[in-house]
C-alpha atoms as a printed R data frame, in Angstrom:
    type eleno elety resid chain resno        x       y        z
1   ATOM     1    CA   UNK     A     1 -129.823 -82.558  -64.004
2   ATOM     2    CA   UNK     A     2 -128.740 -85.360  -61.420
3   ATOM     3    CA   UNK     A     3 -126.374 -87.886  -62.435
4   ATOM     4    CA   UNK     A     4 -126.306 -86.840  -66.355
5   ATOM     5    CA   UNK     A     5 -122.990 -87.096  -68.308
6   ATOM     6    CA   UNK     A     6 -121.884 -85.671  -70.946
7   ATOM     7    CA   UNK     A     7 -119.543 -86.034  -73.923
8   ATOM     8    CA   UNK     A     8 -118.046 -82.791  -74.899
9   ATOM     9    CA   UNK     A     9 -116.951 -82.523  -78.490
10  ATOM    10    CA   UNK     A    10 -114.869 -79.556  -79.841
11  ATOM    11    CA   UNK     A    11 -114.000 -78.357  -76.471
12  ATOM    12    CA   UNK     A    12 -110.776 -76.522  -76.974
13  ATOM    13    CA   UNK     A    13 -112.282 -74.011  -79.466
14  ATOM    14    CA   UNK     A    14 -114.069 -70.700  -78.302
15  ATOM    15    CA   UNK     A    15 -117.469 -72.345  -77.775
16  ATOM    16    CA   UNK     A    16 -116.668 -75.644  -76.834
17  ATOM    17    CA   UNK     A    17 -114.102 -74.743  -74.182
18  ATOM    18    CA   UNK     A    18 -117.315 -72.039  -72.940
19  ATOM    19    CA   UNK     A    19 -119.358 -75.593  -73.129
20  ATOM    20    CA   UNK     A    20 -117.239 -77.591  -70.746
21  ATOM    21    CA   UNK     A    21 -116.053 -74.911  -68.181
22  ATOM    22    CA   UNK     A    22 -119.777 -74.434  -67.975
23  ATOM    23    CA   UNK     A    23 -120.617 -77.941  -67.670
24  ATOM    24    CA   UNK     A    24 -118.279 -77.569  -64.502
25  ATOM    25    CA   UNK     A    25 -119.362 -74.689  -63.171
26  ATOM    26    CA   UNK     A    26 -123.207 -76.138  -62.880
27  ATOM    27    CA   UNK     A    27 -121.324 -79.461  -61.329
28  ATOM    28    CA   UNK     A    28 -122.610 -81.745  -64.379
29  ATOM    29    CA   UNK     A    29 -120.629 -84.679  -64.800
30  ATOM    30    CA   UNK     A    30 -118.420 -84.160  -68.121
31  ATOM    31    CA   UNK     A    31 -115.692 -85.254  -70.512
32  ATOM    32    CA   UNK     A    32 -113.845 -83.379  -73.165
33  ATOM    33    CA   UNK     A    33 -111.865 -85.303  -76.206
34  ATOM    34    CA   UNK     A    34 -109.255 -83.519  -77.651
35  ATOM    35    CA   UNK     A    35 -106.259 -83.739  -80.080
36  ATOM    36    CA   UNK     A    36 -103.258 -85.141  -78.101
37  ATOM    37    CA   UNK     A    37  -99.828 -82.936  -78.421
38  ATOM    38    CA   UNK     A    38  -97.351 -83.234  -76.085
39  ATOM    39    CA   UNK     A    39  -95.611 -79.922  -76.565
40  ATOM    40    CA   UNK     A    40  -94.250 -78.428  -73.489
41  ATOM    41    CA   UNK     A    41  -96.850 -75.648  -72.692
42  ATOM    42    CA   UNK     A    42  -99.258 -76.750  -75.515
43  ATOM    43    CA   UNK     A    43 -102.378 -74.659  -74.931
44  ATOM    44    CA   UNK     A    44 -104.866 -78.274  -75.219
45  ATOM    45    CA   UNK     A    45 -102.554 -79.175  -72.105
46  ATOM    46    CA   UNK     A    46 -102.603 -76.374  -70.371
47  ATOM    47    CA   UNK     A    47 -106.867 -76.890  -70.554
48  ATOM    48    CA   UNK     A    48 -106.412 -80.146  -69.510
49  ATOM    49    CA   UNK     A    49 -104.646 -79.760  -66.508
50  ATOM    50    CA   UNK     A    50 -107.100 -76.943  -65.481
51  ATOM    51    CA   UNK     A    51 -110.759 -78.661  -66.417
52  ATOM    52    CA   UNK     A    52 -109.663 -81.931  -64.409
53  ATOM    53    CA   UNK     A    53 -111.873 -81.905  -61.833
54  ATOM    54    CA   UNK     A    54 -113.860 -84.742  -59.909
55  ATOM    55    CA   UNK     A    55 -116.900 -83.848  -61.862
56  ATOM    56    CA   UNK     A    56 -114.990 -83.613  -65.574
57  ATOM    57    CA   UNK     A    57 -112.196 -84.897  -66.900
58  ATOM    58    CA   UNK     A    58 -110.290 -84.637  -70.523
59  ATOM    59    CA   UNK     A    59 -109.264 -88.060  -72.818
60  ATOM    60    CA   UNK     A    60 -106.508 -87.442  -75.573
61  ATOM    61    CA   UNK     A    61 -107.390 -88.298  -78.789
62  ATOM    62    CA   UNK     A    62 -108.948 -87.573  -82.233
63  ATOM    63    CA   UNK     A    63 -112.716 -86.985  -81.637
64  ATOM    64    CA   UNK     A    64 -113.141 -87.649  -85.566
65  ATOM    65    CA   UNK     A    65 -111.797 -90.928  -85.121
66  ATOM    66    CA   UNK     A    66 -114.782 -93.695  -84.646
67  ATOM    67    CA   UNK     A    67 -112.172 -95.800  -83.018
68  ATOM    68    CA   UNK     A    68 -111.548 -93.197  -80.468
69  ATOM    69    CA   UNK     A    69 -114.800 -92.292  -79.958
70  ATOM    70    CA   UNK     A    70 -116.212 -96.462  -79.627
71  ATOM    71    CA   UNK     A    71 -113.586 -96.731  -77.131
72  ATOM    72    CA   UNK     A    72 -114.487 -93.657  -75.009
73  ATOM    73    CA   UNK     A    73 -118.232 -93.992  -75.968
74  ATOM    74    CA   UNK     A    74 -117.598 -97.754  -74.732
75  ATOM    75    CA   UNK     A    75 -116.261 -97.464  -71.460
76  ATOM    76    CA   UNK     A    76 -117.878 -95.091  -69.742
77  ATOM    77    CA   UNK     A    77 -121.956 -94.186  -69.116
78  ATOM    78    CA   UNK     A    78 -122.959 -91.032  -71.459
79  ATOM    79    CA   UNK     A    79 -126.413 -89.509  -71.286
80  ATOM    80    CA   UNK     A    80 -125.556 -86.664  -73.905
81  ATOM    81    CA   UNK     A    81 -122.845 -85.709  -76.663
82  ATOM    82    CA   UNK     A    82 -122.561 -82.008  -77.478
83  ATOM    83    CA   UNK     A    83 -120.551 -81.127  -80.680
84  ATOM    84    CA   UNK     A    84 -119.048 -77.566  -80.810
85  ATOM    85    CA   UNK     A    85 -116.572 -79.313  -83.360
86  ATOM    86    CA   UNK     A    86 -116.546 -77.692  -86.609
87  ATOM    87    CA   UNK     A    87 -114.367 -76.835  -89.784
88  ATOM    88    CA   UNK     A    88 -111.490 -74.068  -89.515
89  ATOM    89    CA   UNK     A    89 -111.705 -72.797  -92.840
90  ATOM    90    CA   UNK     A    90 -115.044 -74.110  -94.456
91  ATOM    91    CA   UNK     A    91 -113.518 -74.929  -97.611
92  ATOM    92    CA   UNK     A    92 -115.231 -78.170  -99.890
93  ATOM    93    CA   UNK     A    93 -113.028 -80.745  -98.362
94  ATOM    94    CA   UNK     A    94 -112.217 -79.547  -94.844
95  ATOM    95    CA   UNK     A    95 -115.982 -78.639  -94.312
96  ATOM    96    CA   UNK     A    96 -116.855 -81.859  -95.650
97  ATOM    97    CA   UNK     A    97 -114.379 -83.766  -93.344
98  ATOM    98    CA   UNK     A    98 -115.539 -82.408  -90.218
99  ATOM    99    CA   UNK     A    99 -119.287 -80.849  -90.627
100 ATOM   100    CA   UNK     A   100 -120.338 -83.525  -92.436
101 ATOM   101    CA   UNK     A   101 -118.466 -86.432  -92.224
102 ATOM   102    CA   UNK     A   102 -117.012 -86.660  -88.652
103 ATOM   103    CA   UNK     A   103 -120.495 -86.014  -87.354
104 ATOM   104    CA   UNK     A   104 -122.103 -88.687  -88.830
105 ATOM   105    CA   UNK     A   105 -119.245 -91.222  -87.395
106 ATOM   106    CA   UNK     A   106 -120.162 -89.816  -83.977
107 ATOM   107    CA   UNK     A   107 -123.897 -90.196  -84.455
108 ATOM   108    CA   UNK     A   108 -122.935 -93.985  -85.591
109 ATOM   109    CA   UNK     A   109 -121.123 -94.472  -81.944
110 ATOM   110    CA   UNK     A   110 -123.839 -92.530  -80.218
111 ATOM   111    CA   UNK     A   111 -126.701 -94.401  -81.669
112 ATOM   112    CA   UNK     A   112 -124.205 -97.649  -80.946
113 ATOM   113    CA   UNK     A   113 -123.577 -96.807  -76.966
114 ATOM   114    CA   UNK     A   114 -127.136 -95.531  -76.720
115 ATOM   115    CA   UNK     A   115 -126.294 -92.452  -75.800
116 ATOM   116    CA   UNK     A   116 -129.780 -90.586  -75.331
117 ATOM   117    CA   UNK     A   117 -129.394 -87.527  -76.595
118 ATOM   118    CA   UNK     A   118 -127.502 -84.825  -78.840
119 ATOM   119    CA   UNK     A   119 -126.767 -81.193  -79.098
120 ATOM   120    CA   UNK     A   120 -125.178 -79.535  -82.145
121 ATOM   121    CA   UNK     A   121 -123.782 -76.383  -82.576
122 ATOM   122    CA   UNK     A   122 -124.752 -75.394  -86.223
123 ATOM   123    CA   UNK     A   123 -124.949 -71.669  -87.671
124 ATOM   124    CA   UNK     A   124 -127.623 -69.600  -88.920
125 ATOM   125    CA   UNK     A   125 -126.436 -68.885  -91.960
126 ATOM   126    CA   UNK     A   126 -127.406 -72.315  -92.966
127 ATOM   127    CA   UNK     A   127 -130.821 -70.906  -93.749
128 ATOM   128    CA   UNK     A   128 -129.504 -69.518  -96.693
129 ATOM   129    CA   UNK     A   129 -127.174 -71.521  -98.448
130 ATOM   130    CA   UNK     A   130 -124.921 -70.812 -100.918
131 ATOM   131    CA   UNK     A   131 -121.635 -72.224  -99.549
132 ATOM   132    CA   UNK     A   132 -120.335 -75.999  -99.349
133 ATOM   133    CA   UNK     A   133 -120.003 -75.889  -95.647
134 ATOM   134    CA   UNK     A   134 -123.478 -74.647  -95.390
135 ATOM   135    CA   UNK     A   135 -124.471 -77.618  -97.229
136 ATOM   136    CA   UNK     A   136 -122.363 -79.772  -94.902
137 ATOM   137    CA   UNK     A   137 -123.836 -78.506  -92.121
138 ATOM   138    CA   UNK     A   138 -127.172 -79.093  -93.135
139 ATOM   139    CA   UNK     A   139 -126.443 -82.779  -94.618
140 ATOM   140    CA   UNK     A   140 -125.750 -83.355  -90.936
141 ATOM   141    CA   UNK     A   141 -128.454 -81.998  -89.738
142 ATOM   142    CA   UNK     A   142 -131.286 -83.876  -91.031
143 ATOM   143    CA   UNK     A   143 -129.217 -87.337  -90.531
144 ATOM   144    CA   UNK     A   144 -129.207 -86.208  -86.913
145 ATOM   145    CA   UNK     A   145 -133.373 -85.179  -87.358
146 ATOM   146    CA   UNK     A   146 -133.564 -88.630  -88.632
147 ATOM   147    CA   UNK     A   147 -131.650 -90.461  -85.998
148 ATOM   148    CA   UNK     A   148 -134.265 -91.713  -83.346
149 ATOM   149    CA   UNK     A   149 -131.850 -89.530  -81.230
150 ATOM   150    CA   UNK     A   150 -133.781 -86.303  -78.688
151 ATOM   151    CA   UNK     A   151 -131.751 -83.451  -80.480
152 ATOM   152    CA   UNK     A   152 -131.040 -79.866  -80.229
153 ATOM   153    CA   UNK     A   153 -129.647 -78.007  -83.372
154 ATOM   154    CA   UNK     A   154 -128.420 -74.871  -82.082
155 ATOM   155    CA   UNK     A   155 -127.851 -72.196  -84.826
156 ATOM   156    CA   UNK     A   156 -126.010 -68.698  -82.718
157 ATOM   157    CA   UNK     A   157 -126.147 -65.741  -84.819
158 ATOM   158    CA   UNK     A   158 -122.671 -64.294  -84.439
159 ATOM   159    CA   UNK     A   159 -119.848 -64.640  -81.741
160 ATOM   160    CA   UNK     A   160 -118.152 -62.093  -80.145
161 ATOM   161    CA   UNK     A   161 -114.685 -62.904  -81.102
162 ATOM   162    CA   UNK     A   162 -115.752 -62.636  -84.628
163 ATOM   163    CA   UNK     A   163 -116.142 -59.237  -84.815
164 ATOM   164    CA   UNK     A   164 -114.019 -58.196  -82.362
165 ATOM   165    CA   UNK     A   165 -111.080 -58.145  -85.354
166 ATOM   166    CA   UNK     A   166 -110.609 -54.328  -85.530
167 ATOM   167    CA   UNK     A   167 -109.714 -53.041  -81.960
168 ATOM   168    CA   UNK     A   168 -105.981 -52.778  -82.626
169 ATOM   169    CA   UNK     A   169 -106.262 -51.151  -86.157
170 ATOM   170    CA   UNK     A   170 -108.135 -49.028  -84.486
171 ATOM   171    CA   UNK     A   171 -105.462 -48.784  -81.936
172 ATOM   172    CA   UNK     A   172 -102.958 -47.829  -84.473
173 ATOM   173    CA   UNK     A   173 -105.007 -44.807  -86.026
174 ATOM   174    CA   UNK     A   174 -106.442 -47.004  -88.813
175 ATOM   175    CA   UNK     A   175 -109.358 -46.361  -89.904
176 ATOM   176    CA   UNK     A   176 -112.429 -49.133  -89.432
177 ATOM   177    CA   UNK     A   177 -113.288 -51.455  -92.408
178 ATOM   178    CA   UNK     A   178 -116.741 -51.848  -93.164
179 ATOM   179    CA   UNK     A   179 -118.743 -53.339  -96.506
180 ATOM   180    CA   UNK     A   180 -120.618 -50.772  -98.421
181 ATOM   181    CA   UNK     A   181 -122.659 -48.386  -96.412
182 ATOM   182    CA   UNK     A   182 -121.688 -50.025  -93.290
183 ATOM   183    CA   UNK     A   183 -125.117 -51.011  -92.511
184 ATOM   184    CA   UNK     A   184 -125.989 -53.339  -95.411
185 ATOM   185    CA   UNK     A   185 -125.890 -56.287  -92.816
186 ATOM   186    CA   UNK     A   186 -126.807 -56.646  -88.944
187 ATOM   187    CA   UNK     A   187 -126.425 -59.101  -86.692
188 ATOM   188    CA   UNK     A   188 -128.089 -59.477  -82.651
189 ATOM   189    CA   UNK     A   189 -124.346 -61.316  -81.532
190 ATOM   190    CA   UNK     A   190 -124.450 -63.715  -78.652
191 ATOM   191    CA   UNK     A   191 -121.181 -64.326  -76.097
192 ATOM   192    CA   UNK     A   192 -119.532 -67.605  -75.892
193 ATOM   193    CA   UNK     A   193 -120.513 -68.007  -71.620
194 ATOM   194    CA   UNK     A   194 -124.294 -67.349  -72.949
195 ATOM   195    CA   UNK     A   195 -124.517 -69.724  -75.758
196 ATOM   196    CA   UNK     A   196 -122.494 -72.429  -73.483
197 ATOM   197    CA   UNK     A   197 -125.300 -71.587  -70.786
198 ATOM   198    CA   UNK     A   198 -128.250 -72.069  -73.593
199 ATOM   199    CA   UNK     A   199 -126.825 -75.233  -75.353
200 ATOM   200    CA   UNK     A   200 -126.861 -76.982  -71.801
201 ATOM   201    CA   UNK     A   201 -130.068 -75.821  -71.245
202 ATOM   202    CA   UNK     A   202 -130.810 -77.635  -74.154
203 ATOM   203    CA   UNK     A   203 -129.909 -81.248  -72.542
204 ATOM   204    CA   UNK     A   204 -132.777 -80.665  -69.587
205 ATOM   205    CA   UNK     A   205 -135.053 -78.579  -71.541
206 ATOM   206    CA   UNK     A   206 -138.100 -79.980  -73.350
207 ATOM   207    CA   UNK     A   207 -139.219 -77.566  -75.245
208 ATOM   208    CA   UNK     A   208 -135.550 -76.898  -76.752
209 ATOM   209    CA   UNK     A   209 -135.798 -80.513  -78.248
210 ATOM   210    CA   UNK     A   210 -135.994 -82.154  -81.206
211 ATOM   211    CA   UNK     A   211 -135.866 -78.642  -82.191
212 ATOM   212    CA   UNK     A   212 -133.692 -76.381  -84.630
213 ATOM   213    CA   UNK     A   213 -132.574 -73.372  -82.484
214 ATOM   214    CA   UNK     A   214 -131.827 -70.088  -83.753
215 ATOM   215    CA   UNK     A   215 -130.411 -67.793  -80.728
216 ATOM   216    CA   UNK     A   216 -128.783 -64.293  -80.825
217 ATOM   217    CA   UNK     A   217 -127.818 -62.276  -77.725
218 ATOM   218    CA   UNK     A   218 -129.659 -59.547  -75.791
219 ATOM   219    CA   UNK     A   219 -130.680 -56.166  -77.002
220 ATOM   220    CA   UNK     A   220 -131.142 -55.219  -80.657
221 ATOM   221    CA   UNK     A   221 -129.325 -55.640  -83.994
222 ATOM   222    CA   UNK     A   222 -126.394 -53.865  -84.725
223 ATOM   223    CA   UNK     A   223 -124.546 -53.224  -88.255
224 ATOM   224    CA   UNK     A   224 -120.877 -52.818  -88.623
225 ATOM   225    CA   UNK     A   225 -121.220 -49.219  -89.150
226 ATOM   226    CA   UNK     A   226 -122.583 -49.243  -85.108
227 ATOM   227    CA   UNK     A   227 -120.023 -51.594  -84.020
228 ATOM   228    CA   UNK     A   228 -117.165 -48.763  -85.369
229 ATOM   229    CA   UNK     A   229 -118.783 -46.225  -83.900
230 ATOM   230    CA   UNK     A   230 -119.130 -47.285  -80.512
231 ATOM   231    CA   UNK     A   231 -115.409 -48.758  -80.520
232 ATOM   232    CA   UNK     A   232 -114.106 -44.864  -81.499
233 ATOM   233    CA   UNK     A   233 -116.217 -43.881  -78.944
234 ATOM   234    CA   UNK     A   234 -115.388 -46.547  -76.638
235 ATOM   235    CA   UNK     A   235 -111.312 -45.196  -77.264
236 ATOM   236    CA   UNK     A   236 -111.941 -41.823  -77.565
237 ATOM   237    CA   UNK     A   237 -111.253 -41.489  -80.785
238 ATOM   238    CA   UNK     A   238 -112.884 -39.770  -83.867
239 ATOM   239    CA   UNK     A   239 -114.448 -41.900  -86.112
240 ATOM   240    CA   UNK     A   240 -112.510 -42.960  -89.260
241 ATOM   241    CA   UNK     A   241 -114.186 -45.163  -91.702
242 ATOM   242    CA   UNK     A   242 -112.634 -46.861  -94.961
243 ATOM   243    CA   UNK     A   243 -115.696 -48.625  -97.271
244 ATOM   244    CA   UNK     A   244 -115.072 -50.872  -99.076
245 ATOM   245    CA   UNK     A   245 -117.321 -51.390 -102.327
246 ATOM   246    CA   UNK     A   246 -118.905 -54.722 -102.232
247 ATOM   247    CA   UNK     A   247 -118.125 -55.161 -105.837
248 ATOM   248    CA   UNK     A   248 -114.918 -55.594 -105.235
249 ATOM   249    CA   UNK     A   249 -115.764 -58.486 -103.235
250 ATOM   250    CA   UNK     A   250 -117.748 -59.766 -105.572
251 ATOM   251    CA   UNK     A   251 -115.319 -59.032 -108.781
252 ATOM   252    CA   UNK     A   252 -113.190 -61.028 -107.293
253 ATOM   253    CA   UNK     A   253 -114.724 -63.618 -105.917
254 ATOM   254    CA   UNK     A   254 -116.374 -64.314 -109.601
255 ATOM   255    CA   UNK     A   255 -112.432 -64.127 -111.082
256 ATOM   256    CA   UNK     A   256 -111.361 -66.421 -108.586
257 ATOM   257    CA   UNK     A   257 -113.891 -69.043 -109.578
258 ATOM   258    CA   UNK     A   258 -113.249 -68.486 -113.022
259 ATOM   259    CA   UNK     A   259 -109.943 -68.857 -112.999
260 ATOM   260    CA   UNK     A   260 -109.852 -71.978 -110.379
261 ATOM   261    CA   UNK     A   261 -111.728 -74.298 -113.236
262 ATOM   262    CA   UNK     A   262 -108.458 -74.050 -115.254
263 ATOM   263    CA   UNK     A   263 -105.990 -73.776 -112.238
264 ATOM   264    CA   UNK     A   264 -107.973 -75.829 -109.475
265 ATOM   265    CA   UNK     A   265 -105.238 -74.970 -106.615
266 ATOM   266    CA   UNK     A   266 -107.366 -71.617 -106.918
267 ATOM   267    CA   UNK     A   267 -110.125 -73.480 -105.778
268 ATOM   268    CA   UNK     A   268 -109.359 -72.797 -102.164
269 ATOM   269    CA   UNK     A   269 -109.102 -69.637 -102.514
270 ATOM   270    CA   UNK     A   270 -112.722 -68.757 -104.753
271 ATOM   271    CA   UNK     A   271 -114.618 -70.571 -101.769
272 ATOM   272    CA   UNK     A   272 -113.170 -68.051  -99.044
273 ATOM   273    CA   UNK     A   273 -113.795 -65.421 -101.480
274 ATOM   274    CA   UNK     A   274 -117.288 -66.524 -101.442
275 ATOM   275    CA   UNK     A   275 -117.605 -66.762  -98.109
276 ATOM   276    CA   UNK     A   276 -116.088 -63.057  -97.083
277 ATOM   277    CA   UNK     A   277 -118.699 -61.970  -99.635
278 ATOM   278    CA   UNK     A   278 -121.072 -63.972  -98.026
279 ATOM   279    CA   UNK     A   279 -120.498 -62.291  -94.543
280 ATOM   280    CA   UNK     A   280 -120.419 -59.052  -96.210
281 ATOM   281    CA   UNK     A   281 -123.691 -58.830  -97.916
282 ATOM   282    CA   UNK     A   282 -125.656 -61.182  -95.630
283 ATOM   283    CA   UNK     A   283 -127.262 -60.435  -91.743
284 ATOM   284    CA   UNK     A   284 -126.937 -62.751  -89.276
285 ATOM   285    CA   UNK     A   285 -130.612 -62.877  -88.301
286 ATOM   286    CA   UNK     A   286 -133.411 -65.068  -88.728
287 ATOM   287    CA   UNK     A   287 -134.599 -65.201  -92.306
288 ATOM   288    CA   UNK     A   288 -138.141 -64.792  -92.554
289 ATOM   289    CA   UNK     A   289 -139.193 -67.172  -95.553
290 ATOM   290    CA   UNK     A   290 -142.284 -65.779  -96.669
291 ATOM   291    CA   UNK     A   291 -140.301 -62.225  -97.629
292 ATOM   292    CA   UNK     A   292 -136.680 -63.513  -97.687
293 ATOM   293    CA   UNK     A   293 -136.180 -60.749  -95.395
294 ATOM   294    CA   UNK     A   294 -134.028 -60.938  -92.433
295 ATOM   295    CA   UNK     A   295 -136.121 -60.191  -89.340
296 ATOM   296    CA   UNK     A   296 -134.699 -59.011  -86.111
297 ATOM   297    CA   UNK     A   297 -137.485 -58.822  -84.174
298 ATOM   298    CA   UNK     A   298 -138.071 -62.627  -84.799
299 ATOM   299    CA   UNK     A   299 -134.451 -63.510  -83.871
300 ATOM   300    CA   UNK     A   300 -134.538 -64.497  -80.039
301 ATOM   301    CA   UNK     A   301 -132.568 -63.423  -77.928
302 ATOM   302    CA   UNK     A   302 -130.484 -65.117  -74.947
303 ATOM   303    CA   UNK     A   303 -128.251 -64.058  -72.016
304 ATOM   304    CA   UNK     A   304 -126.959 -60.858  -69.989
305 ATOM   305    CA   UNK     A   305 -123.937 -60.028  -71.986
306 ATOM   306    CA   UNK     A   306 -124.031 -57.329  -75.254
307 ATOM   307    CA   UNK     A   307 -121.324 -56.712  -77.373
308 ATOM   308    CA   UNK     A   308 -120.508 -53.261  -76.881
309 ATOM   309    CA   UNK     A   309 -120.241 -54.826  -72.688
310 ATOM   310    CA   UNK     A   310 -117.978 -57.616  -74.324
311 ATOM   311    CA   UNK     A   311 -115.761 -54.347  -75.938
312 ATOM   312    CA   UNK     A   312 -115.497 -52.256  -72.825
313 ATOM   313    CA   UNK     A   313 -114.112 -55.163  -70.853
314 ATOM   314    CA   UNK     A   314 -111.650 -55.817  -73.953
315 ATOM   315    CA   UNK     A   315 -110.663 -52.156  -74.048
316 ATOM   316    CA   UNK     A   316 -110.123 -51.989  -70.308
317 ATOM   317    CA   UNK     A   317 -108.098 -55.082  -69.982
318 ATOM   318    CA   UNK     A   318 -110.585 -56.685  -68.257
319 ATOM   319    CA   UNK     A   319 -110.894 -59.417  -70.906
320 ATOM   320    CA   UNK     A   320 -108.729 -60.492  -73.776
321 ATOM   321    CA   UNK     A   321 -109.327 -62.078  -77.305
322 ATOM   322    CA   UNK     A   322 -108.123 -65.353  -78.630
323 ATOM   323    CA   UNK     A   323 -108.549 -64.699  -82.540
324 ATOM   324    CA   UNK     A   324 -107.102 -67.777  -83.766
325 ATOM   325    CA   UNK     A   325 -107.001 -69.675  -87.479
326 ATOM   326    CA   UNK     A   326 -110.420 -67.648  -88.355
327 ATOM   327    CA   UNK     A   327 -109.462 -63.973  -88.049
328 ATOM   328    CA   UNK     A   328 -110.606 -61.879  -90.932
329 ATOM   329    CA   UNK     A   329 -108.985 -58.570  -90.031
């Protein structure tokens, strides 16, 4: 990939950060926008100062902002934008904003610089929509399909940070939380260093072009009820489970959107009922649409790296987790 540059979008989140210290690592020319804050010790700092290299550099500013982004777009030579940027909570508005919205302002500037090419982090629970930021997502998607630009619309499975939530209840003698049975759902999880390596495969790839991506990680699916086990077994524990009915979910997900037509601040709250139930009843897998089954064997898989790898390093100390705005447990 001589010479190629590339606009990194969403960088200081798990993915996008994996994106650009990747990006550096393979000596491709690079530049991350992020949010400015001058705090003393601000953690967006603190990336800066260690990602500015002579192959990659980082520009302050609001990467949703088509000013910003004609200016930066504008002044320098891009052959590539990847987007890791996407809504923290997924509600109506915020996914809106940002999955939707933002994303077509960058595609405007793209398309305006002629920048060559695009790669977009989507999710794979897109293929079954039922939630507004799915619906974002997928707005974005086919404007992006439709752009004239050489795309790659990468949909990951499941990250490791996201269900990495229980270690310290676990810790504490509490027991693990699972939906159900524990194994109404599974999921083939990729790593953030794995998906970083496959997205930027994408930009030199042909056959990963003006295609939509599905990816999980190596080895096969696991359910939640796995993931507890190995984690007791991981701390030498005895397993201790606590299941949770999924009617509860449900219940009150269905009370909260009752309720939010006559108080709408409730609103808010319904849609991340809907989405835990959502996560709870649904596998992250490729859904077969001739049986609207979910199909492991058809998900593909990517990388080195399997989750219960990703927990022995976390139990040992040998890596650490940044849970952030999205934590569920």
């Amino acid at each position: 990939m001589p010479n190629k540059r590339v606009l990194v979008l969403g960088a200081t989140g798990t993915i996008g950060r994996a994106v650009f210290e990747t990006l550096i690592a393979r000596k491709i020319e690079a530049v991350c926008v992020v949010r400015a804050r001058p705090t003393v010790g601000d953690a967006q700092n603190t990336f800066a100062s260690k990602a500015d290299t002579e192959s990659a550099s980082v520009v302050f500013g609001d990467p949703t902002d088509p000013k910003t982004l004609r200016t930066i777009m504008g002044a320098q030579r891009f052959d590539a934008v990847v987007s890791c940027l996407a809504s923290r909570t997924g509600v109506p508005a915020d996914a809106w904003a940002i999955d939707h919205d933002a994303h077509v302002r960058i595609l405007e500037e793209a398309q305006r610089a002629r920048i060559a090419s695009m790669v977009l982090l989507s999710a794979i629970c897109v293929q079954k929509p039922r939630l507004e930021f799915q619906a974002a997502k997928l707005a974005f998607e086919a404007s992006l399909m439709r752009s004239g630009l050489t795309y790659s619309i990468v949909r990951p499975t499941a990250y490791f940070k996201s269900l990495s939530g229980q270690i310290q209840r676990l810790r504490e003698g509490k027991p693990f939380l699972v939906f159900g049975d524990g194994a109404l759902t599974a999921t083939k999880p990729i790593s953030a260093g794995d998906l970083a390596n496959y997205m930027i495969d994408c930009l030199d790839t042909p056959t990963l072009q003006n295609r939509v991506l599905p990816i999980g990680g190596p080895g096969k699916a696991i359910t939640p009820l796995q993931q507890g086990e190995h984690l007791f077994h991981l701390l030498g524990q005895k397993p201790k489970f606590r299941k949770v009915p999924v009617a509860v979910l449900a219940t009150a997900a269905k009370a909260l959107s009752s309720a939010s037509k006559l108080v709408p601040a409730l609103s808010q709250k319904a849609e991340l009922a809907k989405i835990g139930l959502y996560y709870a009843t649904e596998s992250m897998l490729v859904l077969d649409p001739a049986t609207g089954r979910y199909d492991a064997a058809a998900t593909p898989s990517y990388g080195t790296e399997t989750l219960f790898e990703f927990y022995a390093r976390l139990i040992s100390g040998e890596a650490t987790l940044e849970r952030g705005a999205h934590a569920v447990f």
